[in-house]
C-alpha angles and dihedrals in degrees: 000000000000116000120268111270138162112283115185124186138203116230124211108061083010120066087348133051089201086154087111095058100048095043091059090038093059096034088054087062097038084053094045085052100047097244134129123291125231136215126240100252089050083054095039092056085054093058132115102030091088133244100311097044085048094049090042089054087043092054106048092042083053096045087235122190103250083231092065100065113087094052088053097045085048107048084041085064094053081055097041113040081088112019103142104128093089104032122091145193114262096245108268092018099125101028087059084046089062099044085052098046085045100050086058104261110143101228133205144160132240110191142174095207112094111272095243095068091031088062088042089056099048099049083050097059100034095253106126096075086061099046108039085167116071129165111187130195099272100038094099124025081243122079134192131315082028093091093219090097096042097047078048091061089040095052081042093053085035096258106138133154144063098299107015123202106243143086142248133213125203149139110215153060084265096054098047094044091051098051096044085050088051082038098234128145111261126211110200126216103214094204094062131095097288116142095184133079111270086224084055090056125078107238143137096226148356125217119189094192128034098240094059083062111074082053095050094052090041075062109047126114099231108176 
């Protein structure tokens, strides 16, 4: 068994499939501002770079005047800022959550999304108990796959240094990209937001179900 060491998460594509909420969020503004709607795999592959990289990607897919932006980003945080009824927990998430946390491992989340509905999300779902570090997108003036969030999760689990001893667990282009900058090894759930190949990403470990996961952290080299 390996020893107990940090793990930190991202959230959105990761322990949550929050796509549905965000895609009804932002099609509520497009449609307030008569413009065109768009589907939820358009919105999906937006998805994991935060609030500014989503509405950049909108509004380039939706040819948007630049002097709208503002207002949209604005009126998308009113929606936002709770949008639970259509999110869900990836199956065996939590559950996954509790073996780890048993089994000793100090846990914590480094996420692009905003820290207000990220707090929102996690006392819906009874996550807060078991990450009592978070580290939202604008916790910091730096974002994934910039390391600066994630080495901020890690000082706050006691994991310091060059090359910490702890793990990450993601899902996207964002999340590989942060922990090989930290460098840390990454473990990739296949079911999230990526748009890339998994064999194109740098990472330690892929898991296609939550419940592979306690075991194959169980067997991960973590120097």
């Amino acid at each position: 068994m390996t020893r107990p060491c940090p793990i930190v998460f991202d959230l959105d594509g990761t322990l949550i499939d929050s796509a549905p909420d965000i895609h009804a969020c932002v099609n509520a503004v497009l449609r307030e501002h008569g413009l065109p709607l768009l589907t939820l795999d358009r919105v999906r592959s937006f998805v994991g770079g935060g609030v500014e990289v989503l509405w950049t990607r909108i509004m380039a897919a939706c040819a948007i005047d630049p002097v709208q932006r503002p207002a949209l980003i604005a009126a998308f945080m009113t929606r936002y800022h709770d949008a639970t009824a259509l999110t869900r927990l990836y199956p065996g998430a939590l559950e996954a959550l509790g073996v780890l946390a048993d089994a000793g491992h100090p846990l914590g989340l480094c996420t692009n999304k905003p820290m207000a509905p990220t707090r929102v999300v996690l006392e819906h779902f009874g996550l807060s108990r078991l990450l009592p570090v978070v580290v939202g997108g604008d916790s910091l003036p730096q974002r994934k796959p910039d390391p600066a969030p994630l080495r901020l999760a890690l000082a706050q689990l006691g994991a310091t240094g060059d090359r910490p001893r702890a793990l990450y667990v993601g899902d996207s282009e964002f999340d590989a990209h942060c922990a090989a900058a930290v460098p840390l090894p990454f473990l990739i759930y296949s079911q999230g937001y990526r748009m890339t190949p998994i064999a194109d990403l740098p990472h330690q470990a892929v898991f296609d179900r939550f419940d592979q996961l306690p075991g194959l952290i169980a067997e991960t080299v973590v120097a």
